[in-house]
N, C-alpha and C positions, 0 to 999 in steps of 0.2 A: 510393632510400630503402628500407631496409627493417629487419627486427625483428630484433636483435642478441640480445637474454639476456630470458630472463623469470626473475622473481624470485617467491618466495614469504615473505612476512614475516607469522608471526601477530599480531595485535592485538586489541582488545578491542572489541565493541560496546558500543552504548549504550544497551543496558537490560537483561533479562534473559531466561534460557527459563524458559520457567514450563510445568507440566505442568495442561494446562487441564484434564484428565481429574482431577485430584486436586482441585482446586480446584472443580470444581461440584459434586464427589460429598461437599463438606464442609471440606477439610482446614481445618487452624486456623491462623488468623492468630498469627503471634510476631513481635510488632514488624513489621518490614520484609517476614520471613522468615515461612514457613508450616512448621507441625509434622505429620507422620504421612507416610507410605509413598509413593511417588512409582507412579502407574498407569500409564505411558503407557511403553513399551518405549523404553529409552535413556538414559531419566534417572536419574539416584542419588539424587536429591531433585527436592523438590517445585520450588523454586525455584533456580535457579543462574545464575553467572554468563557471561552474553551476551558469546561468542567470533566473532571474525572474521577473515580473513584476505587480507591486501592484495596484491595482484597489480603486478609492477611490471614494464612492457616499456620494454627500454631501445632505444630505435631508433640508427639511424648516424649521423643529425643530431645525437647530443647530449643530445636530450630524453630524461624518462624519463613515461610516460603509466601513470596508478594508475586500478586498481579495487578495491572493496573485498567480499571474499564474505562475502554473509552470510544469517541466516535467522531465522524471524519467530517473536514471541515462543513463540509456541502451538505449537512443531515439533511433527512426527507426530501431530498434531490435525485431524481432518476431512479426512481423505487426502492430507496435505500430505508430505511429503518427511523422512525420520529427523532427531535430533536433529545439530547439525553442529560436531564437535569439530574447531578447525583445525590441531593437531597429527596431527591421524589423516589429512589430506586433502593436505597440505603438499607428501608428495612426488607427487601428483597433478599439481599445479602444476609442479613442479620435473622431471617426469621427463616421461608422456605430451602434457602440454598442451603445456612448454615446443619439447618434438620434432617436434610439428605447426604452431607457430607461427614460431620464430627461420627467417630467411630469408624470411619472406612481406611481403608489399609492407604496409605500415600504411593508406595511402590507400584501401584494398581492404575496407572495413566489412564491407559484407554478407556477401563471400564467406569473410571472416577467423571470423566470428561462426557461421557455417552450419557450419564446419571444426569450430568447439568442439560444436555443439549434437549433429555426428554421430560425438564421441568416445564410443568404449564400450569403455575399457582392461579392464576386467573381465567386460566381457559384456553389459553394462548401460548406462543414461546417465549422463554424469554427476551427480552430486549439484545439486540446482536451487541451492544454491550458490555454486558453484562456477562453473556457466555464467554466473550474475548477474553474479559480480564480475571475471572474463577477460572479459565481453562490454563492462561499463563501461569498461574499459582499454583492447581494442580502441577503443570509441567513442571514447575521450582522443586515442588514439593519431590516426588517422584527421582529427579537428579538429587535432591538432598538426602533421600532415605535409603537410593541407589549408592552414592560416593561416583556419581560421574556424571556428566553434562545432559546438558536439555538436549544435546544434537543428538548423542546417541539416544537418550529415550526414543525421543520422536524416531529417527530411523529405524528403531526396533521395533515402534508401535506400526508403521507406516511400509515397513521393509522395505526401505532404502538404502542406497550407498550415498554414503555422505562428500561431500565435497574435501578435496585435500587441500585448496587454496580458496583463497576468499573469495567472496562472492562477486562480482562488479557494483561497483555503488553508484547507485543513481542520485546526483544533487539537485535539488531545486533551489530555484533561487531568489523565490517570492517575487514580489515587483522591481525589488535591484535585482533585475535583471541582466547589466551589465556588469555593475562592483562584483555581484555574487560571481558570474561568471567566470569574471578576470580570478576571483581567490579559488576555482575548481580546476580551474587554468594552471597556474602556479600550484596546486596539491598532484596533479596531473589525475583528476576523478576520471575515472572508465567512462561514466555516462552523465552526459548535461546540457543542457542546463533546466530544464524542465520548464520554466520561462512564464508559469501564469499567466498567457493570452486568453482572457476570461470574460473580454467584453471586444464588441467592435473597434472601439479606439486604441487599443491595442494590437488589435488586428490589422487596424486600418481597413478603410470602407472598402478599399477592391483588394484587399492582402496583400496592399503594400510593404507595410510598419514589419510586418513577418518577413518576407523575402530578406530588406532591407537588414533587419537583425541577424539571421542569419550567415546572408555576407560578413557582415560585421564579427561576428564569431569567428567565422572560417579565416578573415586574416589574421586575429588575434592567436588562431590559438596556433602551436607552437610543437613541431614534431620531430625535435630533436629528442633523443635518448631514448627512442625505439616509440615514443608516447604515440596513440593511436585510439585518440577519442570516439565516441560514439553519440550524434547529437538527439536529444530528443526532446521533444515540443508538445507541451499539452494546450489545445486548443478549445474545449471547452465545448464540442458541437457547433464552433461559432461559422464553421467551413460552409454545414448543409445551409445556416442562413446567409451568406454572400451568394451561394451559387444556386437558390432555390428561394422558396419550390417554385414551380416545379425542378427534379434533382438536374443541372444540367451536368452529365456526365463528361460530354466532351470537354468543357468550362474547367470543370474540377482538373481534371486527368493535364488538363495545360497548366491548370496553379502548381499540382504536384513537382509539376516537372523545371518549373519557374522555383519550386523550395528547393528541388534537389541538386539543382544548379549553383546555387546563392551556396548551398553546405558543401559544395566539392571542397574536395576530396573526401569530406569525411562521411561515415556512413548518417542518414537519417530517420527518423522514427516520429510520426506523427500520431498520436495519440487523441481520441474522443474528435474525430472528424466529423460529426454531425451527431444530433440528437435525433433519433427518429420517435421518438414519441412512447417506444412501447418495445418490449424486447425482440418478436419475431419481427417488427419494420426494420430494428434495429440494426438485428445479425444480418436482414436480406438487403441492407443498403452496407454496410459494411463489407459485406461480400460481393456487390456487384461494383463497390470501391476497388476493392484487393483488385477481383477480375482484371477491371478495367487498366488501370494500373501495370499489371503483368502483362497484358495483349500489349500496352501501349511500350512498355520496355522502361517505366520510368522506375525506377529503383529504387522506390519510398517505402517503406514495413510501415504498416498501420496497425495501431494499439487500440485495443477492446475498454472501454471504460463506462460511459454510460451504459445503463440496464444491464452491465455487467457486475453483478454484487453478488450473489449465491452462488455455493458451489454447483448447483443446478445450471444457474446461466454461463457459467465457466465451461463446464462440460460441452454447452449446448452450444457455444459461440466456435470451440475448438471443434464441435461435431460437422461444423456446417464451414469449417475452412474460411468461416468469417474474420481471421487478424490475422495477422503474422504472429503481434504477442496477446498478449493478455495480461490485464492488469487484476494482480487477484488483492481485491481493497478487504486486507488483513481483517478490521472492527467488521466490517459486513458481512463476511461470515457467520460470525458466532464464533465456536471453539476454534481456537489459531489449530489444534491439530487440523480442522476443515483447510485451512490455508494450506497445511502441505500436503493435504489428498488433490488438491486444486491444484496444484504447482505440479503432482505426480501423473495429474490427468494428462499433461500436455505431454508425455513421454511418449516414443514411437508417432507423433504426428508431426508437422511443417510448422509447428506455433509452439514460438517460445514461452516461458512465466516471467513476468515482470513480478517480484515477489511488493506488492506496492505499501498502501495503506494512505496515510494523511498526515498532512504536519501536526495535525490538530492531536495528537498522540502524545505519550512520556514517554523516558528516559527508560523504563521499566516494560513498556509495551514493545520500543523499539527494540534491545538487549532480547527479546524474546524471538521477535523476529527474528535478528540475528540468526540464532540457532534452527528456526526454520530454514532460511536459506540455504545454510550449512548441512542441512539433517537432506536436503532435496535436490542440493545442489543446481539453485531457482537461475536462471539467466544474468539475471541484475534484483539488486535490493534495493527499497527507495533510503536514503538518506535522512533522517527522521528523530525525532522532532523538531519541530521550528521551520522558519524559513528564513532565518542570518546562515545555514547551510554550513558554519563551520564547527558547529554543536551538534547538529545532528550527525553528520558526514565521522565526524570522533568518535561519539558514543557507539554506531555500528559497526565504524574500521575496525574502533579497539574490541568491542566485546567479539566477532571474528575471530582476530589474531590470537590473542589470548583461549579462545576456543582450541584453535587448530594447534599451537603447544601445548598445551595442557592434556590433548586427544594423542600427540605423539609424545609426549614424555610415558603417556599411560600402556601407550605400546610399547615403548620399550622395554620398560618394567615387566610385562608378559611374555616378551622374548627371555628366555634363559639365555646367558652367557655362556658361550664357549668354553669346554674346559683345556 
């Protein structure tokens, strides 16, 4: 068996880049669309539309095994990786990747995927990208020339024990932030609403509009039939600019407790609580958050997100007791196996994995995910692609479920029958 043609075909994500630099320093809403200057080196606009580009290895069997590259809404935001045009990347696929790949045995994960992560046709790595979406193909490939799933590769490559039940799904809910809610509500989602508080007026000047929504949640939602949601709130770093600089801790540790109030009963998770600027401000204000926090008794888990992107700063944020979780943003890695060495990191310590990524994703990037979460047995998965939330929240539920029967009909068959 081995890897005949790789293919590179452009396609389209499913959401948008949005230049987060332009967007908190103000820019204006126009309809869908936002008006005035685009900040963040890359972009031609504030908001544009979410490009991707699909990886196709055609092995000698027949089959053909897809990845899809892609990258996350916010590119070149919080030392994440340039904006990623997939005409500009195209013949990357078609010329260096495909001359290290065709001829390698498919069955061969790890060491196919190690091959991508130490190409540097230019001098450099490749675009985190690009490795995302050759490593999901890889992974396809590998279960296809295997006869079993992406979960068990990866736990084989990774030596994990796979999860037996699904993962918790985290839905976002873009800026219907209500509508989406009420439909996570009614599916009874594990964890939600994730809420795009991504500018102060959403936030409100003194963290009103947040408190405010969140009461609003906690009536709505509905805990008959054992249901026992878990809410979580990405804020954008918009926290360190209300209550700073300078950081006033006391200030914060009273808003926390003012959000965990408004969410009773249900638990809450506050995600990208401030931007500090650079990753060691980052981890040591994150961590004198948590502290803070814990002395004070207020019961709020705070999620790792900005200058959290490599598996380096994954390590480093769980090494210094800086979150409770950690958002590990799938494309910023590079090879999705790096997602579940990242997700593996958080074993034996107090911080859970958010197995995350961006809406700005496909249907094919997401379905891979999947299989990580499964292969790592991650905390929560994000819900992905999109942000109408009841397309992504399907395509992860279902590729899951379909996982975990497919992994026990395969045991059974290996069990002998009684005679």
């Amino acid at each position: 068996m081995r890897i005949e043609a790789v293919r590179a075909v452009p396609t389209v994500a499913g959401f948008y880049f949005d230049d987060q630099r332009a967007i908190k320093s103000g820019a204006e809403r126009d309809g869908f669309d936002y008006r005035g200057p685009p900040r963040t080196p890359g972009f031609r606009r504030v908001r544009e539309a979410g490009e991707a580009l699909s990886v196709e290895l055609e092995l000698s069997s027949g089959a053909v095994a897809v990845g899809d590259c892609a990258a996350v809404q916010y590119s070149g935001a919080g030392g994440r990786d340039p904006l990623f045009r997939a005409g500009e990347y195209r013949s990357v696929i078609d010329g260096p990747v495909a001359e290290a790949l065709v001829g390698r045995d498919p069955r061969a994960f790890a060491d196919n995927a190690a091959v991508v992560e130490g190409l540097e046709p230019a001098g450099d790595s490749l675009h985190t990208a690009i490795r995302y979406g050759v490593s999901q193909a890889l992974l396809d490939a590998a279960a296809r020339a295997g006869g079993t799933t992406m979960t068990d590769v990866l736990a084989e490559a990774c030596d994990a024990t796979p999860a037996t039940e699904p993962v918790p799904v985290f839905g976002q809910s873009g800026d219907e932030r209500r509508a989406n809610a009420e439909k996570m509500l009614i599916k009874r989602v594990p964890v939600l609403p994730h809420g795009l508080f991504n500018s102060v007026e959403k936030v409100g000047e003194d963290g009103g509009k947040l408190v405010a929504y969140l009461s609003w949640l906690a009536e709505r939602a509905d805990r008959r039939d054992g249901y026992e949601p878990r809410f979580h709130v990405d804020v954008y770093g918009l926290l360190g600019e209300l209550f700073g600089p300078p950081y006033d801790r006391p200030a914060v540790t009273d808003y926390f407790a003012d959000l965990r109030d408004a969410a009773a009963p249900y638990p809450l998770q506050v995600e990208g609580p401030m931007d500090a600027g650079g990753r060691g401000k980052q981890i040591r204000a994150m961590a004198e958050l948590r502290e803070g926090l814990r002395d004070a008794g207020v019961a709020v888990d705070v999620v790792a997100d900005e200058w959290c992107n490599t598996l380096g700063d994954v390590r480093a944020f769980v090494d210094a007791g800086a979150a409770d979780l950690v958002q590990v943003k799938t494309p910023d890695l590079g090879g999705i196996h790096r997602s579940a060495v990242a997700v593996l990191a958080c074993r034996g310590t107090d911080t859970r994995a958010y197995l995350g990524g961006t809406c700005n994703e496909t249907d094919i990037s997401a379905r891979a995910c999947a299989h990580v979460a499964l292969a790592t047995d991650a905390a929560q998965v994000l819900a992905k692609p999109g942000m109408g939330f009841d397309e992504g929240f399907m395509i992860v539920t279902n590729e899951m479920r379909r996982t975990l029967a497919r992994r026990e009909a395969a045991g059974r068959r290996e069990v002998p029958a009684d005679d």
